[in-house]
C-alpha positions as CSV (number, residue, x, y, z in Angstrom):
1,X,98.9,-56.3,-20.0
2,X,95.0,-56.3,-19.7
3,X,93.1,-53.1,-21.0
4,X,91.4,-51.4,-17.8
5,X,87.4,-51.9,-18.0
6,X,85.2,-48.7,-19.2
7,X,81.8,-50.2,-19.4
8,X,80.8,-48.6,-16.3
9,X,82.5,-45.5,-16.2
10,X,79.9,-42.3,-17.1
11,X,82.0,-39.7,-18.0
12,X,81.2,-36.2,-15.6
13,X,78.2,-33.7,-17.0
14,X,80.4,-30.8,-18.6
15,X,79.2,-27.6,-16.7
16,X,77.3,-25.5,-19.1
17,X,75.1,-28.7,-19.4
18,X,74.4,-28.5,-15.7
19,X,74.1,-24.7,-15.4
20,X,71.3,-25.4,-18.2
21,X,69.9,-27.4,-16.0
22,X,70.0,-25.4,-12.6
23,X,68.7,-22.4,-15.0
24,X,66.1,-24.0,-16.2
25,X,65.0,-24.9,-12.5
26,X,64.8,-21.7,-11.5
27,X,63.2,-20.6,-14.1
28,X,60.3,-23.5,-13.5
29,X,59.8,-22.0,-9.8
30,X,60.1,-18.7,-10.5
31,X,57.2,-18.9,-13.5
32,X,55.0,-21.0,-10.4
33,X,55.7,-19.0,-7.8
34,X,54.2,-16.1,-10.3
35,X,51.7,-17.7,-11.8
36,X,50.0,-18.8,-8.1
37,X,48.8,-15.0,-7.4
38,X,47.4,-14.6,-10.6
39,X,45.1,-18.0,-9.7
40,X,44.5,-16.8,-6.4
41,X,43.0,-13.6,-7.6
42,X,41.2,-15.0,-9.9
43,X,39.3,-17.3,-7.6
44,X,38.7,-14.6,-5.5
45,X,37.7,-12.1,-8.3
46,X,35.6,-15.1,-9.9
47,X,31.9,-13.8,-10.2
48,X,29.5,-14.5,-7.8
49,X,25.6,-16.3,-8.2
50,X,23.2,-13.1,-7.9
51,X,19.1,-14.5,-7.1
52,X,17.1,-12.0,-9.0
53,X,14.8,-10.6,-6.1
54,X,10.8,-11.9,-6.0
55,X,8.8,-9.9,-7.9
56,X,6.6,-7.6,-5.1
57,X,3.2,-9.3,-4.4
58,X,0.1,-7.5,-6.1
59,X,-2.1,-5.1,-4.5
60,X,-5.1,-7.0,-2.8
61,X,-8.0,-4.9,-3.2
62,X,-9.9,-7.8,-0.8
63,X,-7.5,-7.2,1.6
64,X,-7.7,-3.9,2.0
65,X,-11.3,-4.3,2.3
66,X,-11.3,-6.8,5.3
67,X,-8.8,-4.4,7.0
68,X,-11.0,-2.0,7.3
69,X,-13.7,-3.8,9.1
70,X,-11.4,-1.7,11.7
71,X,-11.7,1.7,10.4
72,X,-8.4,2.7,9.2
73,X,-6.7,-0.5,8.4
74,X,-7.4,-0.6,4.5
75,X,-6.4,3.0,4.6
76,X,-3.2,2.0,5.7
77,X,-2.8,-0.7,3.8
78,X,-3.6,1.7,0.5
79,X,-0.8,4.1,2.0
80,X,-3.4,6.5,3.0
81,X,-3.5,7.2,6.6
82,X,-4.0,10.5,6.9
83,X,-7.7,10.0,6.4
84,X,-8.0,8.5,9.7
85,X,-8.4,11.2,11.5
86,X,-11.5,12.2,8.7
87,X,-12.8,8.5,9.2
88,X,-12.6,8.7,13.0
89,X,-13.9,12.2,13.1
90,X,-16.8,11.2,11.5
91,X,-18.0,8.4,13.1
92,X,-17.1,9.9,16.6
93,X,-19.2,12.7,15.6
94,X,-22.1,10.9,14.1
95,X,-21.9,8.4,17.3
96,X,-22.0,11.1,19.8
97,X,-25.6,12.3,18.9
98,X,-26.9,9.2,18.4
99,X,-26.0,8.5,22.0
100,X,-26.7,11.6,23.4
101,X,-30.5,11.5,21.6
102,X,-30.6,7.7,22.9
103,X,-30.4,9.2,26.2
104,X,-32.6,11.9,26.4
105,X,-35.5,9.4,24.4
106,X,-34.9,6.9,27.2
107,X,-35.3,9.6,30.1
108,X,-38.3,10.9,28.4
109,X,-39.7,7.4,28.0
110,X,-39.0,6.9,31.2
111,X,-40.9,9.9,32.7
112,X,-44.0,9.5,30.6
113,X,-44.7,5.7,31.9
114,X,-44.3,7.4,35.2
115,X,-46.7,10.0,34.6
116,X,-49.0,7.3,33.2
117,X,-49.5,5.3,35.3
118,X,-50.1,8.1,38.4
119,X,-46.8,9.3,39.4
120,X,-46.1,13.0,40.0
121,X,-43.7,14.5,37.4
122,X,-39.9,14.0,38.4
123,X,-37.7,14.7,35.5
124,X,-35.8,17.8,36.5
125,X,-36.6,20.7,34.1
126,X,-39.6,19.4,33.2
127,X,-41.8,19.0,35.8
128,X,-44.1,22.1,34.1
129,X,-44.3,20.2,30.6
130,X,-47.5,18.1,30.5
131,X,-48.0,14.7,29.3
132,X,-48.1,15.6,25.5
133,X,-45.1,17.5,25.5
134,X,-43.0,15.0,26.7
135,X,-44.6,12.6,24.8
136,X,-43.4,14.3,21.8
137,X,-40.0,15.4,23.0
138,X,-39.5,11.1,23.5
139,X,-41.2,11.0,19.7
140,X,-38.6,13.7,18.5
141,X,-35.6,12.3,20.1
142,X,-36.1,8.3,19.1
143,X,-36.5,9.4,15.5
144,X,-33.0,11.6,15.3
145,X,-31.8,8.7,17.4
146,X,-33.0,6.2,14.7
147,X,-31.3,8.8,12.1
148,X,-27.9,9.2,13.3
149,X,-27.6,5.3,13.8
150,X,-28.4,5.0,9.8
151,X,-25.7,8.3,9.6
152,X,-23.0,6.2,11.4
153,X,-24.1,3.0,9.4
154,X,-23.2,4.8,6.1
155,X,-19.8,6.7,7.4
156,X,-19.3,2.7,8.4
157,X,-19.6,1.7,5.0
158,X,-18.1,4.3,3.6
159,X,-14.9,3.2,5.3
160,X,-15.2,0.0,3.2
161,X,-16.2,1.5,0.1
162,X,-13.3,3.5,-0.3
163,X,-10.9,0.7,1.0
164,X,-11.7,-1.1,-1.8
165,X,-12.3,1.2,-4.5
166,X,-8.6,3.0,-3.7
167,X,-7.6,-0.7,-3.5
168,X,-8.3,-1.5,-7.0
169,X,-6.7,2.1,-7.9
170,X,-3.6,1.5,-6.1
171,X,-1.7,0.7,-9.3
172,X,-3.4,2.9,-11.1
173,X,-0.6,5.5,-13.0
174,X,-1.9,8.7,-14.4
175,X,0.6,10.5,-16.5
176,X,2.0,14.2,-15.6
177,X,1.1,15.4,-19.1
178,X,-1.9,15.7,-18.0
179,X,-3.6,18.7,-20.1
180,X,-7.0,20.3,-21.3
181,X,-6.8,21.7,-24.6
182,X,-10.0,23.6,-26.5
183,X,-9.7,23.4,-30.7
184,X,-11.9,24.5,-32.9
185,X,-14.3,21.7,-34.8
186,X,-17.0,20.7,-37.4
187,X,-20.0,18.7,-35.8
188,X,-22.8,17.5,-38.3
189,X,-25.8,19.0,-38.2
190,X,-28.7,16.6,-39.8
191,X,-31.5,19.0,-39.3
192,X,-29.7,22.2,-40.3
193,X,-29.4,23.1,-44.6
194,X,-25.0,22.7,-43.9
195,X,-24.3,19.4,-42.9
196,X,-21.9,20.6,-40.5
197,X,-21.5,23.7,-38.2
198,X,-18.0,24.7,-36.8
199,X,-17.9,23.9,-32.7
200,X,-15.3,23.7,-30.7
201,X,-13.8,20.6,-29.0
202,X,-12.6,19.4,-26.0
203,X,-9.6,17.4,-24.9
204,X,-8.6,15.8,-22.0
205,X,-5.2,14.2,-22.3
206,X,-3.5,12.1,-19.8
């Protein structure tokens, strides 16, 4: 009798060897499944890129000056619009009499010519006041007219002036300590027999 053939005959997995097996399965998804949240979060909670913001640009003291070739505008670019109203005050003021004495030197112009050359007087109100008179009241008003033009030149350029002088202060810091103190002191005194005199001095901190 032949011996039966056992080359090909596995013997079956015993089962702790398998439940080792299914254990160690579970255990595999179980640590992935656990592990995924954690690399979620962490992409999520990964830090972001911040740009550091542009520095601001400088004051332009220039700027401020050609801004206020419109009164006003280097005022407000300096912050400081509340002296518009001073600016505008002025030069509304200023411009007022040098129109209204504009006016009266043109009417009194006017009326000498007329009277002149051998018209009758027609200016109302001063039809009594001869020739000379209103000679000098045209003399009187051309001159303040010629003044309060030069008046409203320099409010003008005032404007500008302090545009860009309060330009060129704009970053200008003045510490709050700001104090006066008076101490007594010794000054020298070349002409005197002590060389020096006891004085007092003083501070300005800021």
């Amino acid at each position: 009798m032949s011996e039966p053939q056992t080359d090909n005959i596995h013997p079956a997995p015993s089962a702790p060897h398998t439940l080792r097996s299914l254990v160690a399965v579970v255990l595999l998804l179980a640590s992935t499944a656990a592990a995924s949240p954690v690399r979620a979060q962490q992409v999520l909670e990964a830090p972001t890129v911040v740009q550091a913001p542009l520095p601001p640009k400088p004051h332009n003291p220039t700027k401020a000056l050609l801004l206020s070739l419109i009164p006003g505008g280097g005022q407000i670019y300096n912050g400081q619009a509340w002296k518009i109203p001073i600016i505008y005050g002025a030069l509304g003021g200023v411009g007022y009499f040098a129109y209204t004495n504009y006016t009266n030197m043109a009417a009194f112009k006017k009326e000498y010519l007329h009277r002149v050359n051998g018209g009758t007087p027609q200016l109302e109100g001063y039809t009594t006041y001869p020739n000379s008179s209103i000679y000098n009241l045209y003399q009187s008003n051309n001159k303040n007219f010629q003044l309060f033009v030069i008046i409203t030149a320099a409010v003008y350029g005032l404007n500008l002036i302090d545009a860009y002088v309060f330009g060129h202060l704009y970053d200008f810091q003045i510490n709050d300590d700001l104090s006066l103190h008076l101490s007594p002191s010794l000054a020298p005194t070349p002409l005197a027999p002590q060389p020096l005199a006891p004085t007092f001095q003083l501070t300005l901190k800021f």
